[in-house]
C-alpha positions as CSV (number, residue, x, y, z in Angstrom):
1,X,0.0,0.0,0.0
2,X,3.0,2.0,0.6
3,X,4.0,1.6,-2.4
4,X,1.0,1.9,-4.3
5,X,0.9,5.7,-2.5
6,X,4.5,6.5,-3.2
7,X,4.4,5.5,-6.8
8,X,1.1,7.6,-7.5
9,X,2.6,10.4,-5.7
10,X,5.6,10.8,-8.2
11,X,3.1,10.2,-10.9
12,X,1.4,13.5,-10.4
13,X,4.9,15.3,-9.8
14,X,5.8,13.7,-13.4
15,X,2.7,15.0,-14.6
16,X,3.3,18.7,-12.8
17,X,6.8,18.9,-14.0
18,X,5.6,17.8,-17.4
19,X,2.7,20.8,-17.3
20,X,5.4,23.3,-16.2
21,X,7.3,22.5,-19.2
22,X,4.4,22.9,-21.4
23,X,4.0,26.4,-20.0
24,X,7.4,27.2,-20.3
25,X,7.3,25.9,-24.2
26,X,3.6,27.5,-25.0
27,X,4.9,31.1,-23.1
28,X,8.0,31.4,-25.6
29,X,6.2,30.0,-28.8
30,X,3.1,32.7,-27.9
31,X,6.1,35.3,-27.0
32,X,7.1,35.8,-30.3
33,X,3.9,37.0,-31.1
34,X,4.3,40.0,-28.3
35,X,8.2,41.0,-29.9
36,X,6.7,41.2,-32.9
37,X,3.8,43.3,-31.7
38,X,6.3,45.2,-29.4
39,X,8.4,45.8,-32.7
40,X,5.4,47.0,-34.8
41,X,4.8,49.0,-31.8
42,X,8.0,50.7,-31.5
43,X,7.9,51.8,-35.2
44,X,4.4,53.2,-34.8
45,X,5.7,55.8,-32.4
46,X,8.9,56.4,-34.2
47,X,7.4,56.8,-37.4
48,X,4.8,59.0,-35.3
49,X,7.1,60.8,-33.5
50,X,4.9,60.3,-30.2
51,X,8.1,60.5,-28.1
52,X,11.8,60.7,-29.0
53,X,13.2,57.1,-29.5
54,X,16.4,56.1,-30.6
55,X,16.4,54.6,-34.0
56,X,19.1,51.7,-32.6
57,X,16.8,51.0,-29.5
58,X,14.4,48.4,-32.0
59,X,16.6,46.5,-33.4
60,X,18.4,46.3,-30.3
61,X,14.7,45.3,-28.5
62,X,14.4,42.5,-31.6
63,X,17.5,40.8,-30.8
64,X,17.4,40.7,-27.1
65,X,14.4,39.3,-26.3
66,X,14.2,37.3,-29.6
67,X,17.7,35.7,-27.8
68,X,16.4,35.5,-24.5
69,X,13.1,33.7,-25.9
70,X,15.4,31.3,-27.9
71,X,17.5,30.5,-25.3
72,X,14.5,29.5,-22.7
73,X,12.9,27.5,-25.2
74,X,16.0,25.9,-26.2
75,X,16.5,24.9,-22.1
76,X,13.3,23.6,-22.0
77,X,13.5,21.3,-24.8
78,X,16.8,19.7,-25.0
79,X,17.7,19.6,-21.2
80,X,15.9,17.8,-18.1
81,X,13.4,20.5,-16.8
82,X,14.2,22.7,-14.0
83,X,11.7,24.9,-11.6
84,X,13.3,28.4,-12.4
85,X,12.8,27.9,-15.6
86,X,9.5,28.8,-15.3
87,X,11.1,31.8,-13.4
88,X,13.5,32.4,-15.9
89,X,10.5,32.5,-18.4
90,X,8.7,35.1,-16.1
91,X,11.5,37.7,-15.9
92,X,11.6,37.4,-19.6
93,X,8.0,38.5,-20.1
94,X,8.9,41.3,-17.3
95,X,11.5,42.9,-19.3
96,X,9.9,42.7,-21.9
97,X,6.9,44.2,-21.5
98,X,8.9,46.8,-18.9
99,X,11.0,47.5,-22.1
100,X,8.1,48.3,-24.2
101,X,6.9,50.5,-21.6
102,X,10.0,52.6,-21.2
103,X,10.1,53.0,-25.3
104,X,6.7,54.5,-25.1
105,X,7.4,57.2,-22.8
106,X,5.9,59.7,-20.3
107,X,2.1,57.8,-21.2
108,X,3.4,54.4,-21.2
109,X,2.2,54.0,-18.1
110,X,-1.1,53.1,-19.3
111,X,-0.3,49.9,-20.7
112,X,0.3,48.7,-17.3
113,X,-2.3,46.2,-17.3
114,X,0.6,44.1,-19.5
115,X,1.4,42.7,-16.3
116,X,-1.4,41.0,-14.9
117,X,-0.8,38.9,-17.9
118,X,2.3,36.5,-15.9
119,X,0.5,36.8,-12.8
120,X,-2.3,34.9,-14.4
121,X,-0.7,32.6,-16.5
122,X,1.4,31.3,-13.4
123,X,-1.6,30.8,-11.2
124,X,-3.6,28.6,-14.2
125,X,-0.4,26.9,-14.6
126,X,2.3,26.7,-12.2
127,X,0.7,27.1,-8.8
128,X,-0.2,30.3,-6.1
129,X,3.2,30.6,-5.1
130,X,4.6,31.2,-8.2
131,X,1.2,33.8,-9.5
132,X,2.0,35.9,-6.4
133,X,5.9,35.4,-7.9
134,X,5.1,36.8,-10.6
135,X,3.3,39.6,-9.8
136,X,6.2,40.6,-7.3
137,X,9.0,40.3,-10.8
138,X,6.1,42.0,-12.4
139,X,5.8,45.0,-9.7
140,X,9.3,45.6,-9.3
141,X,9.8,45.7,-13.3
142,X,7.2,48.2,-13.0
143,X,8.9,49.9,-10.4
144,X,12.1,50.4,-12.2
145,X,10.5,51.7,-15.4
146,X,8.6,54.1,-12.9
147,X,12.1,55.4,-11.6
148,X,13.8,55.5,-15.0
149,X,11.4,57.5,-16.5
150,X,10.5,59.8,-13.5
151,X,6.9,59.0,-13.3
152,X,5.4,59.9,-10.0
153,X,5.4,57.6,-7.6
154,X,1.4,58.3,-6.2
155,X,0.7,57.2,-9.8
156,X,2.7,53.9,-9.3
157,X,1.4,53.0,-6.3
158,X,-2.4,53.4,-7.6
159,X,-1.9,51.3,-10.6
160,X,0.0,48.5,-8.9
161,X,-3.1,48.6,-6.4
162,X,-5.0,48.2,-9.3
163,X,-2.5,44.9,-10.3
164,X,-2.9,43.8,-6.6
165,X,-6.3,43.8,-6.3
166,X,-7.1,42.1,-9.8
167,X,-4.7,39.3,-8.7
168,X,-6.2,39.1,-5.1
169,X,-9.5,38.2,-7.1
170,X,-8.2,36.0,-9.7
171,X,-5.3,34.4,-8.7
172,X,-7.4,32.4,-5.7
173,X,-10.3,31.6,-8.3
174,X,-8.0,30.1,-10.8
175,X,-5.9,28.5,-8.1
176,X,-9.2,26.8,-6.4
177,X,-10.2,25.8,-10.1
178,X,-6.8,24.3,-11.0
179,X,-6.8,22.4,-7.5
180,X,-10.2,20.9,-7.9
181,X,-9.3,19.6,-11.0
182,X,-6.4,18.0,-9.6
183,X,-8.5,16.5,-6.9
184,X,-10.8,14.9,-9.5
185,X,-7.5,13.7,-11.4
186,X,-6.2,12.1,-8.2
187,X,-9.6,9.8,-7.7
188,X,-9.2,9.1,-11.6
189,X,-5.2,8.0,-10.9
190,X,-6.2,5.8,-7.8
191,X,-8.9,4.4,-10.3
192,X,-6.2,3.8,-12.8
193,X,-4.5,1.9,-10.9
194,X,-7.5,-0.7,-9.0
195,X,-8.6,1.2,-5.8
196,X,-12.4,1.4,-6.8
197,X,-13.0,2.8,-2.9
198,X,-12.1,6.6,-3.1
199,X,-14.3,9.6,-4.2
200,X,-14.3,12.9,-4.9
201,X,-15.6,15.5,-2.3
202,X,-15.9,18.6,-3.9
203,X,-19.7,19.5,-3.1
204,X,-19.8,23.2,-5.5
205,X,-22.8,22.6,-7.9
206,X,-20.8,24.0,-11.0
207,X,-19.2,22.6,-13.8
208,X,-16.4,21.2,-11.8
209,X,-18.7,20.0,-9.4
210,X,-20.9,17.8,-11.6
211,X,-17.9,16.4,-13.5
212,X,-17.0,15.4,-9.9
213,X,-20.2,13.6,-9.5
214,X,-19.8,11.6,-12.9
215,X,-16.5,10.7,-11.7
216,X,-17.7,8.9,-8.5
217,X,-21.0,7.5,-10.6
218,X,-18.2,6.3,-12.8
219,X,-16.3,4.9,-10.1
220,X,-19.0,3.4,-8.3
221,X,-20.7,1.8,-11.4
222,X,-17.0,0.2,-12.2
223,X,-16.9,-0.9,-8.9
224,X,-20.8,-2.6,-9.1
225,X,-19.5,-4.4,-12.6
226,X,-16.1,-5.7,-10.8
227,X,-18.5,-6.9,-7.4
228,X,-20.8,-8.5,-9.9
229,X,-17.8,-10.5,-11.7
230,X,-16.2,-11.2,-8.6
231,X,-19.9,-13.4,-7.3
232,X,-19.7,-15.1,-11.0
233,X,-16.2,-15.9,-10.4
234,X,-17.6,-17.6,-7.1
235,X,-20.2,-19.4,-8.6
236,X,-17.8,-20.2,-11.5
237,X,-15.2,-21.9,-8.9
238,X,-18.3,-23.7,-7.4
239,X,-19.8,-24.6,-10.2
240,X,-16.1,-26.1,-11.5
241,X,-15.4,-27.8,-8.0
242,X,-19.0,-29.6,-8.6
243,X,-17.8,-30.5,-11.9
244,X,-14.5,-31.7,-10.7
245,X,-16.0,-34.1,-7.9
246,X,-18.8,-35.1,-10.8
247,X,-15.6,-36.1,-12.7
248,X,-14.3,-38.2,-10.2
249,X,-17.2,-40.0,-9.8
250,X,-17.6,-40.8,-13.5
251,X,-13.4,-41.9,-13.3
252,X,-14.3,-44.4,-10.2
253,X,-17.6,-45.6,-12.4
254,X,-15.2,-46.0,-15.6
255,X,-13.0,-48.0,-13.3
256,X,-15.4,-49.7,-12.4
257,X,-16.8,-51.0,-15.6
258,X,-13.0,-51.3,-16.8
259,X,-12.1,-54.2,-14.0
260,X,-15.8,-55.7,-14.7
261,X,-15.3,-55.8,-18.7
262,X,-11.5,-57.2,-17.6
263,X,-13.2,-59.8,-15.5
264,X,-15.8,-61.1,-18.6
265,X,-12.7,-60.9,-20.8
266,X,-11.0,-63.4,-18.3
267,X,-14.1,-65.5,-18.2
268,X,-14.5,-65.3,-21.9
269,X,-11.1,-66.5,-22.3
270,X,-11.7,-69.7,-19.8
271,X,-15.0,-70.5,-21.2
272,X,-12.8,-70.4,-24.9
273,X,-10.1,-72.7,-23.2
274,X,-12.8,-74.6,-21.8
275,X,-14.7,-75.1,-25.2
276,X,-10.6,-75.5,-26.3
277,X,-10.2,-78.5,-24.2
278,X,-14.1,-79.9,-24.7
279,X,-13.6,-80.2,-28.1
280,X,-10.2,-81.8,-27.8
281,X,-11.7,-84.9,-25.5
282,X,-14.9,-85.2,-28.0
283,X,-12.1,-85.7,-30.8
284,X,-10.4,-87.9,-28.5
285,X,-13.7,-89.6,-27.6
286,X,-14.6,-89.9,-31.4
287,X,-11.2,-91.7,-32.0
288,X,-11.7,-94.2,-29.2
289,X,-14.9,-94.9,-30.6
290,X,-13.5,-95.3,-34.1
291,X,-11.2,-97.5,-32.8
292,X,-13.4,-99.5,-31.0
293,X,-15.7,-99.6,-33.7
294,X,-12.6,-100.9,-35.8
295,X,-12.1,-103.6,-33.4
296,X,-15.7,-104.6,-32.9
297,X,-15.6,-105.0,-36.9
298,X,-11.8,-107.0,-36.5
299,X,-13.8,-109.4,-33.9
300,X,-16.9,-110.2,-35.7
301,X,-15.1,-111.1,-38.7
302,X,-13.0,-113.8,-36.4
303,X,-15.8,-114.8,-34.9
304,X,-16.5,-119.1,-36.1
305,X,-19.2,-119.5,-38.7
306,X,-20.5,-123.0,-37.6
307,X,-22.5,-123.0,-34.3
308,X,-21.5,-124.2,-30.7
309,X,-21.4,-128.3,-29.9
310,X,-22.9,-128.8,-26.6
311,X,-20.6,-130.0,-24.3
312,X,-20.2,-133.5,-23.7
313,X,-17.5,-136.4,-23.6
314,X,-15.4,-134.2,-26.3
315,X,-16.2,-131.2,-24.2
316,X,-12.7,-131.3,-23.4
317,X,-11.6,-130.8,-26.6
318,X,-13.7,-127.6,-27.1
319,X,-12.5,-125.9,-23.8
320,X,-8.6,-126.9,-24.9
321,X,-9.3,-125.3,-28.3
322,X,-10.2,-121.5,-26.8
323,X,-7.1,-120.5,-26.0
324,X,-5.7,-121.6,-29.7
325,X,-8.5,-119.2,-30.5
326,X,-7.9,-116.7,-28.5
327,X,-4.1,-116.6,-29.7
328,X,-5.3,-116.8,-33.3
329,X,-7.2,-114.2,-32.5
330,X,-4.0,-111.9,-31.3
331,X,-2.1,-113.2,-34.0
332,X,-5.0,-112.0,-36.1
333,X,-4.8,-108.2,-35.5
334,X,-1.1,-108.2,-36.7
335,X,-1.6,-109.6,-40.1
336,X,-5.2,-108.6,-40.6
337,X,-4.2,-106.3,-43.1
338,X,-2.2,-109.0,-45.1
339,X,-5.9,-111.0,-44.8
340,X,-8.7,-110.6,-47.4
341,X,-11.8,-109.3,-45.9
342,X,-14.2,-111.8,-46.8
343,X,-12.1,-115.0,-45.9
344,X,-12.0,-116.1,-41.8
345,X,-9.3,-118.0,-40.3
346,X,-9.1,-121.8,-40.3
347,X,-9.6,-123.0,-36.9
348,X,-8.1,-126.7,-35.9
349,X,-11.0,-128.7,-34.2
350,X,-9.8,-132.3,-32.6
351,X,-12.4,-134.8,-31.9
């Protein structure tokens, strides 16, 4: 906050230093002007013989204060800006118009109203020290023409009465003007830079006063629009920490069904192996029955064409005969395929 005070503070002494140099630089490039009025001026009452003037005192006017003028203007743009240069600027205009004055003559008194002119200026510009500045330079300018050209001195003190009293009632009224404004541009510089919370307090229902009014209108509807974004940014933050938990949920869920699809996939892939190895033992199964099929086939062609014998006293015969058979039999399945199909064996009967 400190810093926020110190750095606005040598903002508005930037911006006064910057507005004295502009009054410096507008005072010489209008003061051309008055030499070349004061020259025109100068020839007028040569040429009309008003009062005796030396015919060297013009040119030498021209050159001086065309110099001088040169010179300030030439300080205040091409080096970093000092206070008395506006000083400097204001005994310029002094002796000049003093100068003028003196060329005139015994009457030249008149034009003593020349000098409310820097008294003015300064208080509109520089500040009321420097407008009560100038009318001092101004006075004492005034004061030395007075000597110079012996006017009397009741008459001097009347007119710069006259110069006193226009600046006691001008000088404040420009002054308060030019520090009201500057009120109204500090609230506008704290608004510049994000403090919403300070207003003006100049209560004068004028033009000054009203534009301080639109200022704090101003302020305060900026400061309604910022509160306003401020809530949505609340309900923004809620709104996206709702979201985010929502999210989460719907990441768990997706877990979820990932692990439960992983688990069918698993059981997919057993009932496969499953189905794998089912179909393996019904192969197997078929070629057992195939092969017993094959054997069934290999036994009922060995089986004997010709009927039993019951048993009797040969019986013996019969039973001793079975195991010939049965080796026959054996011996069979090794040659069957050297065998034709439709011929049995030759079995050895003893009576």
């Amino acid at each position: 906050m400190v810093d926020h005070a110190l750095s606005l503070e040598s903002q508005l002494v930037q911006e006064q230093d910057a507005k004295q140099r502009q009054y410096v630089l507008a005072n010489t490039r209008a003061r051309w002007g008055f030499v070349g009025f004061g020259i025109v001026l100068l020839i007028a009452v040569k040429v009309a013989r008003l009062v005796p003037l030396s015919i060297w005192f013009i040119p030498a006017f021209a050159v001086a204060f065309a110099a001088a003028n040169y010179g300030v203007r030439r300080l205040a743009e091409r080096t970093t800006f000092q206070p008395w240069y506006a000083q400097l600027n204001l005994v310029v205009g002094c002796l000049m118009i003093s100068a003028a004055l003196y060329a005139i003559g015994p009457t030249g008194h008149v034009l003593y109203g020349a000098y409310l002119i820097a008294p003015l200026q300064a208080a509109l510009y520089l500040g009321r020290r420097e407008a009560w500045g100038a009318l001092g330079i101004n006075l004492a300018g005034f004061g030395l023409i007075a000597a110079l050209r012996g006017w009397s001195w009741s008459l001097y003190l009347q007119e710069s009465l006259v110069l006193l009293f226009a600046c006691v009632a001008l000088v404040p009224m420009l002054v308060r003007i030019v520090d009201r404004l500057l009120a109204a541009r500090g609230v506008l510089a704290h608004v510049e830079r994000g403090d919403l919370r300070v207003r003006t307090k100049d209560r004068e229902l004028d033009e000054i006063g009203y534009l301080g009014v639109s200022v704090n209108r101003t302020t305060e509807s900026i400061a309604d629009i910022v509160r306003q974004v401020q809530r949505q940014g609340q309900e923004l933050a809620a709104m996206a920490q709702t979201l985010a938990a929502s999210a989460e949920e719907l990441q768990a869920g997706s877990q979820q069904i990932s692990a439960t699809s992983q688990q069918l996939s698993e059981g997919t892939e057993r009932q496969r192996q499953l189905i794998g190895h089912g179909r393996e033992d019904s192969q197997a199964a078929s070629d057992v029955a195939v092969s017993l099929h094959q054997r069934a086939q290999v036994a009922r062609q060995l089986a004997p064409d010709e009927p039993a014998r019951p048993d009797g006293p040969c019986g013996g015969g019969r039973a001793r005969a079975r195991p010939r058979v049965a080796g026959n039999r054996q011996a069979g399945r090794g040659d069957h395929a050297h065998r034709q199909p439709n011929r049995p064996a030759r079995i050895e009967r003893r009576d």
